[in-house]
C-alpha positions as a printed Julia matrix, in Angstrom:
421×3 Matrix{Float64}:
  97.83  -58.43  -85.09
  96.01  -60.84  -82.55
  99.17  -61.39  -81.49
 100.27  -57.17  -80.5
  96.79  -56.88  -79.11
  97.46  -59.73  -76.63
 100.5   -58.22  -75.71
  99.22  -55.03  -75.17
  96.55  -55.72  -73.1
  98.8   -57.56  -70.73
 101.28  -54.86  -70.33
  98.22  -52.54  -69.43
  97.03  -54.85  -67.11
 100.47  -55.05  -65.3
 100.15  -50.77  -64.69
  96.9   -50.78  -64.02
  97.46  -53.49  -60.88
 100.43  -51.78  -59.87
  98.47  -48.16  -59.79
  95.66  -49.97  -57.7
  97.89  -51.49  -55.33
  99.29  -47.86  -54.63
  95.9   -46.67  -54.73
  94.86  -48.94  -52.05
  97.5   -48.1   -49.75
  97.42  -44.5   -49.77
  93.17  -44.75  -49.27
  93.66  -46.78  -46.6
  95.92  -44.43  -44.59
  93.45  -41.29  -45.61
  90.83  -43.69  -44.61
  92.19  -44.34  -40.94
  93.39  -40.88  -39.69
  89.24  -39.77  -41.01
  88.28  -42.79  -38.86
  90.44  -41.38  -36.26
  89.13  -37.6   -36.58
  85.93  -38.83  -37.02
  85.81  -41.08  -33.56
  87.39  -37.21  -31.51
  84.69  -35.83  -32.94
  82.69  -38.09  -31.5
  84.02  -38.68  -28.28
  84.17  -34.84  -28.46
  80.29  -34.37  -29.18
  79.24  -37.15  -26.65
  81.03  -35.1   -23.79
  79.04  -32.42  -24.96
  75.79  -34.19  -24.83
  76.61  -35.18  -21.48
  77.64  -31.67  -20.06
  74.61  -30.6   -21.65
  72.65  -33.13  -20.17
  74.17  -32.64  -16.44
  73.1   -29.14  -17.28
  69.87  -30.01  -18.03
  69.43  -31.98  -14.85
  70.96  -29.47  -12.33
  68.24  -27.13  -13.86
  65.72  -29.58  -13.76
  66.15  -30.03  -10.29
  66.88  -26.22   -9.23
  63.25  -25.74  -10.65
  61.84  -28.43   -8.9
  63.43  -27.1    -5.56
  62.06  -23.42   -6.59
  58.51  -24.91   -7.26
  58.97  -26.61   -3.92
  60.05  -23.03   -1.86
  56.9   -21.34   -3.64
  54.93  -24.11   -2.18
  56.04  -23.74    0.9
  56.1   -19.64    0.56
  52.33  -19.95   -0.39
  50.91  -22.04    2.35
  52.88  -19.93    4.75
  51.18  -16.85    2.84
  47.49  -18.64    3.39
  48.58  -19.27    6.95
  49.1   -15.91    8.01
  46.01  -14.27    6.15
  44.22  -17.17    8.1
  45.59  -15.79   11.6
  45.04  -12.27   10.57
  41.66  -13.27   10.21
  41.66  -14.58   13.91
  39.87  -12.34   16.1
  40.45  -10.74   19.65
  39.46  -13.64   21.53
  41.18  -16.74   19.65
  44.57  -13.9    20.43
  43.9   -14.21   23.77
  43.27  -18.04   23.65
  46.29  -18.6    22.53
  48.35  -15.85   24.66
  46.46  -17.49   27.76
  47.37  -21.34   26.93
  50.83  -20.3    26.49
  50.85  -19.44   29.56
  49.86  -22.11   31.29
  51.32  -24.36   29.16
  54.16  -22.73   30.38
  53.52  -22.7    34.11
  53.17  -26.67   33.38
  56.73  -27.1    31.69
  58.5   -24.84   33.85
  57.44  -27.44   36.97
  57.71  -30.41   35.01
  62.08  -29.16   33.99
  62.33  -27.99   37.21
  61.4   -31.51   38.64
  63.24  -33.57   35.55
  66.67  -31.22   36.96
  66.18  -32.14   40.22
  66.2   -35.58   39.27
  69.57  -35.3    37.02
  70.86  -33.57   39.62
  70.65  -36.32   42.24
  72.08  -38.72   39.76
  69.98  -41.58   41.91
  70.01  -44.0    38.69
  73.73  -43.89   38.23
  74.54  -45.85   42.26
  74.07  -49.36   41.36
  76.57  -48.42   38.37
  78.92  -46.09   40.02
  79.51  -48.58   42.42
  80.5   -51.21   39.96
  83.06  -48.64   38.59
  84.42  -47.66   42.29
  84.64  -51.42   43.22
  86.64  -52.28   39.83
  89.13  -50.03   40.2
  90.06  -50.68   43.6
  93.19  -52.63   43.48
  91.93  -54.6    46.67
  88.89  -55.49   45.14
  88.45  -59.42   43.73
  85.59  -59.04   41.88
  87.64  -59.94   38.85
  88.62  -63.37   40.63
  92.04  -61.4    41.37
  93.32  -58.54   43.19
  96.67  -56.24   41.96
  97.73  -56.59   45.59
  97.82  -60.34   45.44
  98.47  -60.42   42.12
 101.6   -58.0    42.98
 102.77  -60.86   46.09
 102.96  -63.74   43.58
 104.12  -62.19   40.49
 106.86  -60.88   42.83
 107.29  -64.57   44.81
 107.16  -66.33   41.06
 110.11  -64.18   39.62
 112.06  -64.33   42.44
 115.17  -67.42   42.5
 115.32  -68.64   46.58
 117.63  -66.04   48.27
 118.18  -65.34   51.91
 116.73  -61.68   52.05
 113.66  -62.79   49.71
 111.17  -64.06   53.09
 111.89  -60.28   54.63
 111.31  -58.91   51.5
 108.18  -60.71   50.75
 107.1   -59.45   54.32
 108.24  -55.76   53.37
 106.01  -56.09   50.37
 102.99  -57.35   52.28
 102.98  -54.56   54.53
 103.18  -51.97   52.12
  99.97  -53.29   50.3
  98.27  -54.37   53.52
  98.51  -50.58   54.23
  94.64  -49.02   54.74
  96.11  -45.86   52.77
  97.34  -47.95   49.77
  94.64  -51.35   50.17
  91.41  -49.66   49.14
  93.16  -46.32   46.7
  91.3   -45.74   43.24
  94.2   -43.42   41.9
  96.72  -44.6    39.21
  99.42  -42.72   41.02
  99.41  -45.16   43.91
  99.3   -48.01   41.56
 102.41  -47.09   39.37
 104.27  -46.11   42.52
 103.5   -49.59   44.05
 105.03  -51.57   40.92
 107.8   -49.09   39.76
 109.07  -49.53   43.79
 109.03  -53.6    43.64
 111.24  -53.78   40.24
 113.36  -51.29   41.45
 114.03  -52.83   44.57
 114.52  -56.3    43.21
 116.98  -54.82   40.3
 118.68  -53.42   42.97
 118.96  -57.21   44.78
 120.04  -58.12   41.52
 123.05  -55.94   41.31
 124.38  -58.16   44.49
 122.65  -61.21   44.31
 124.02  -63.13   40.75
 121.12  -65.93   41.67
 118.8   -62.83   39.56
 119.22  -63.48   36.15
 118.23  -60.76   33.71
 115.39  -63.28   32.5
 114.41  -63.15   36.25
 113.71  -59.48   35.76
 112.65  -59.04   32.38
 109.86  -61.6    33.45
 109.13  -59.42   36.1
 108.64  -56.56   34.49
 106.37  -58.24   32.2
 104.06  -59.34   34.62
 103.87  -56.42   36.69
 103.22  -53.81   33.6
 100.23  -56.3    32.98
  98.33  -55.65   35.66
  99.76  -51.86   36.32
  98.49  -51.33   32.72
  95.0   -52.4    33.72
  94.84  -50.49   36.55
  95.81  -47.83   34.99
  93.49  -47.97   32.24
  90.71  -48.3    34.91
  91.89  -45.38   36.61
  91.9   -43.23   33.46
  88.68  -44.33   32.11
  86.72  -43.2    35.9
  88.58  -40.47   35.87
  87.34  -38.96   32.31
  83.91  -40.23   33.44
  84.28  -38.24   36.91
  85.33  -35.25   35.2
  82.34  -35.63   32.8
  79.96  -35.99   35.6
  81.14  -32.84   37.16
  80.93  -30.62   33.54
  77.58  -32.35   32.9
  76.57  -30.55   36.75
  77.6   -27.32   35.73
  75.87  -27.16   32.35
  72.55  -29.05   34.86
  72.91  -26.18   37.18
  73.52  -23.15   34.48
  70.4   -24.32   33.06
  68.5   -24.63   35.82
  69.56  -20.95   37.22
  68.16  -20.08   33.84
  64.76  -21.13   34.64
  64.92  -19.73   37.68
  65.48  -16.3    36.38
  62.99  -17.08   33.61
  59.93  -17.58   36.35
  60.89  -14.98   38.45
  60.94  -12.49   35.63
  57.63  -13.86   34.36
  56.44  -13.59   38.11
  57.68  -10.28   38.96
  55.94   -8.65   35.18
  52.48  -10.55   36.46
  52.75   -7.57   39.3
  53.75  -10.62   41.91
  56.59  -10.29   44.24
  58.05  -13.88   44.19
  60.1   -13.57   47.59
  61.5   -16.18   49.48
  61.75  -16.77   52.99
  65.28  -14.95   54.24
  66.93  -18.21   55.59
  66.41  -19.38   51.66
  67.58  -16.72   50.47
  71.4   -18.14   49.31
  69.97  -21.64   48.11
  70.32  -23.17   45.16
  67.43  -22.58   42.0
  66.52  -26.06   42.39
  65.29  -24.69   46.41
  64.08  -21.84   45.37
  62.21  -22.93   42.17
  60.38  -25.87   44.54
  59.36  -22.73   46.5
  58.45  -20.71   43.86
  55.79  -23.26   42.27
  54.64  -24.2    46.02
  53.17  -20.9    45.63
  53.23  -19.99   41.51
  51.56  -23.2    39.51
  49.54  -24.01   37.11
  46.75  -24.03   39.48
  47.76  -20.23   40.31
  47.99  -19.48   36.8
  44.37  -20.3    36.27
  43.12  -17.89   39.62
  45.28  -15.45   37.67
  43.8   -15.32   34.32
  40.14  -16.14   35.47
  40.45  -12.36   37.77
  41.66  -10.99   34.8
  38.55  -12.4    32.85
  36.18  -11.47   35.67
  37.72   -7.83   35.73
  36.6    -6.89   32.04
  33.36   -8.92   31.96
  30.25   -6.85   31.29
  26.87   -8.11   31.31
  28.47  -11.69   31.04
  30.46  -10.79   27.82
  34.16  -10.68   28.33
  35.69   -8.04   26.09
  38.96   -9.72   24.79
  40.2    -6.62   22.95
  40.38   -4.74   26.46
  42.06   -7.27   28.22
  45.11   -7.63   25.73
  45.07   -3.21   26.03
  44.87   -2.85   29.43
  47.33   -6.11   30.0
  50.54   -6.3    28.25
  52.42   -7.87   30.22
  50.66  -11.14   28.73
  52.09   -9.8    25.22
  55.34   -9.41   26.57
  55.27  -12.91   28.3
  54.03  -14.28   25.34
  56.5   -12.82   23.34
  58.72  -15.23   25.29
  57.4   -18.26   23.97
  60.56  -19.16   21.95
  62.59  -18.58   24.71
  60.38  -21.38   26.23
  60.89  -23.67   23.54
  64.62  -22.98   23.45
  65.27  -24.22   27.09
  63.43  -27.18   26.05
  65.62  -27.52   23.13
  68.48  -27.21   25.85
  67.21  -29.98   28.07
  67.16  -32.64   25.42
  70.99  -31.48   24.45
  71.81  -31.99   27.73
  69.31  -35.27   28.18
  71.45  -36.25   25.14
  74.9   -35.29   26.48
  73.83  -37.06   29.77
  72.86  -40.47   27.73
  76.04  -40.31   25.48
  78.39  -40.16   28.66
  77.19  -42.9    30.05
  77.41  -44.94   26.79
  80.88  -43.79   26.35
  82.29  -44.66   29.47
  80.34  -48.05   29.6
  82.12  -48.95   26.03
  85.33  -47.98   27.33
  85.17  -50.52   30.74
  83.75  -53.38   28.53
  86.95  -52.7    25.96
  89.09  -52.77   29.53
  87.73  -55.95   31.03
  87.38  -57.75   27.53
  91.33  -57.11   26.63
  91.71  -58.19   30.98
  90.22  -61.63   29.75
  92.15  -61.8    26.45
  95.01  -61.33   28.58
  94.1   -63.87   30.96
  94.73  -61.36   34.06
  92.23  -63.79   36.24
  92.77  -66.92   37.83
  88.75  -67.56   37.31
  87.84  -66.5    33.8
  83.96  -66.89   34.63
  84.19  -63.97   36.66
  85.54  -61.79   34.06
  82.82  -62.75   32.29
  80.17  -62.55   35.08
  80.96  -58.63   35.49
  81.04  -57.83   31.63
  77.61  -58.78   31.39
  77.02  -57.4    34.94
  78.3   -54.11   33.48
  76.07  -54.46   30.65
  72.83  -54.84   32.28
  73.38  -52.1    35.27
  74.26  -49.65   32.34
  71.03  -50.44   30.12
  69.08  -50.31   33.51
  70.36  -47.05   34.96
  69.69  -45.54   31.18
  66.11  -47.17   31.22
  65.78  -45.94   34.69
  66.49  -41.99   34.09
  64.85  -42.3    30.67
  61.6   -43.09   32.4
  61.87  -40.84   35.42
  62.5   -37.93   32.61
  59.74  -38.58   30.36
  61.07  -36.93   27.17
  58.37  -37.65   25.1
  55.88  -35.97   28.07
  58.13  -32.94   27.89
  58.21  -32.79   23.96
  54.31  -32.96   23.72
  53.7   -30.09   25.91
  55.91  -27.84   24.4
  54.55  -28.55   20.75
  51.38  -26.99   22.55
  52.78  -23.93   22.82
  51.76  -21.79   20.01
  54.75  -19.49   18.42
  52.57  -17.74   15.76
  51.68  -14.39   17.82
  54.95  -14.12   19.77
  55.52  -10.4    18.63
  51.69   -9.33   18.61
């Protein structure tokens, strides 16, 4: 009986390992792909949380931002009950300093034009640029004339037509018209005409090898490439100069109808003598304040003044009634402002030109010594930092005879609140 039981047992043993071992391998797959589900959902919710989040943020800061604008919509709000508060006379304070803050700027641009205008600053530096591109010129220890002669003398085998060519040559660079040119044209012309005519010795003379030539050509794109790039580089800063006169002038005919219009609503008649009467606004304008300044500005207001004093009290509120052509010039305060805000753009424009152009010579003359184009390196070298230094003194130079900072304070003077009133 023992015996059965034994038996039994084992036999149920045997099923009951086989069941678990199929047990186990079917839980495990069930278990995985739930992992699997499980992790999506995950991944899924985190996404969530992090729109939701980014969400939150943008909100966050589009309240902050709104809290910010209602800050700055309230003080605005206290400002302007504040300056309805002001009475008749602070009005007129304000409408009369305008005014001769005005006067005061409108001398001090018309002077800082002027000065732009003459360009004084720029000589030392323009001359630098003139003598540099001048072919003749050896302030680079080397000359494209002389340069040309031995390039030309180098490449060429001994022939008997080479001395009378040599003297051909010589002439044609010697020449006043060609020596001292600054155009490219001239330049090109000069080295496409030597290859040409030695290629064409070349056709009849087998001493001129093709190496001869190709040699030649080498050397003489070299230094034509140089001279070009010179060329082009003055020529974009010429061009630049005469743009940056027109916008100098435009705004300066602006002022000049801006004073006379100011001048001729003040119940003045701002004539000029007749021989002026074609000059320039810079003429006129240095006419116009001989006569119109500051200093006239004051007379002007103080007669004004005087006119509605009574018993030593000046009554404000009648001047601004029985005056309003101060409103209306005062109403022209921004327009003020704006040519100042024109000035410094083309201050800025003048500045930036400069800067360009200056880059764009040091980038010439650096690749000139990479290229070894001079005999005397140090020279090279000499007007790179020559270059340098007349450029940072001609900027220092108009910088201080413009004053920006002198300009900028007055204007913030000028008081835009009661521009309309």
């Amino acid at each position: 009986m023992k015996k059965i039981a034994f038996i039994f047992l084992c036999v149920l043993c045997f099923f009951d390992k086989t069941a678990a071992q199929s047990i186990d391998s079917t839980t495990v797959k069930l278990l995985i792909r739930q992992n699997q589900e499980l992790l999506m959902k995950l991944t899924e919710n985190q996404n969530r949380m992090n729109r939701l989040n980014d969400s939150l943020k943008f909100a966050y800061n589009t309240i902050g931002q709104h809290e910010l604008d209602l800050q700055k919509a309230d003080a605005g709000l206290r400002q302007f009950r504040t300056k309805l508060e002001i009475n008749e006379e602070s009005r007129y304070r304000i409408i009369k300093n305008n005014l001769l803050y005005s006067f005061e700027y409108f001398e001090m641009l018309n002077d800082r034009l002027n000065t732009l205008e003459a360009f004084n600053q720029l000589e030392t530096y323009q001359g630098m640029l003139t003598d540099l591109n001048n072919p003749a010129s050896e302030s680079m220890g080397f000359s494209y004339n002389k340069k040309i002669m031995q390039i030309v003398d180098a490449n060429l085998p001994p022939l008997k037509k080479k001395g009378r060519f040599m003297e051909f040559a010589k002439l044609m660079l010697d020449n006043p018209v060609v020596k001292g040119v600054t155009s490219m044209t001239p330049v090109l012309n000069i080295g496409t005409s030597m290859f040409s005519y030695v290629a064409s010795l070349g056709a009849n003379e087998d001493k001129i090898s093709a190496e001869n030539l190709s040699n030649l050509k080498r050397d003489l794109d070299k230094y034509t490439s140089y001279y070009v790039r010179l060329n082009n580089a003055n020529q974009t800063f010429s061009s630049s100069l005469n743009s940056f006169k027109v916008s100098n002038s435009n705004l300066h005919n602006k002022l000049r109808e801006f004073v006379t219009k100011n001048l001729v609503e003040s119940g003045f008649s701002p004539k000029i003598p007749q021989s002026e009467a074609d000059n320039s606004a810079s003429t006129q304008l240095n006419y116009l304040f001989s006569v119109y300044n500051r200093e006239s500005a004051y007379r002007y207001m103080d007669e004004i003044e005087k006119k509605f004093t009574d018993k030593g009290k000046i009554n404000y509120g009648k001047i601004l009634e029985g005056n309003p052509q101060l409103v209306n010039m005062n109403k022209r305060t921004e327009e003020v402002i704006g040519m100042h805000k024109d000035f410094e753009f083309l201050f800025g424009q003048y500045i930036a030109m400069i800067d360009k152009n200056n880059q764009e010579m040091l980038a010439i003359l650096d690749q000139a010594a990479t290229d070894k184009l001079s005999d005397t390196p140090q020279m090279v070298t000499n007007q790179i930092e020559k270059l340098k230094v007349e450029k940072r003194k001609s900027i220092e130079g108009i910088q201080k005879a413009i004053n920006l900072p002198r300009m900028k304070t007055l204007v913030e003077k000028l008081d835009t609140y009661y521009p309309t009133m």
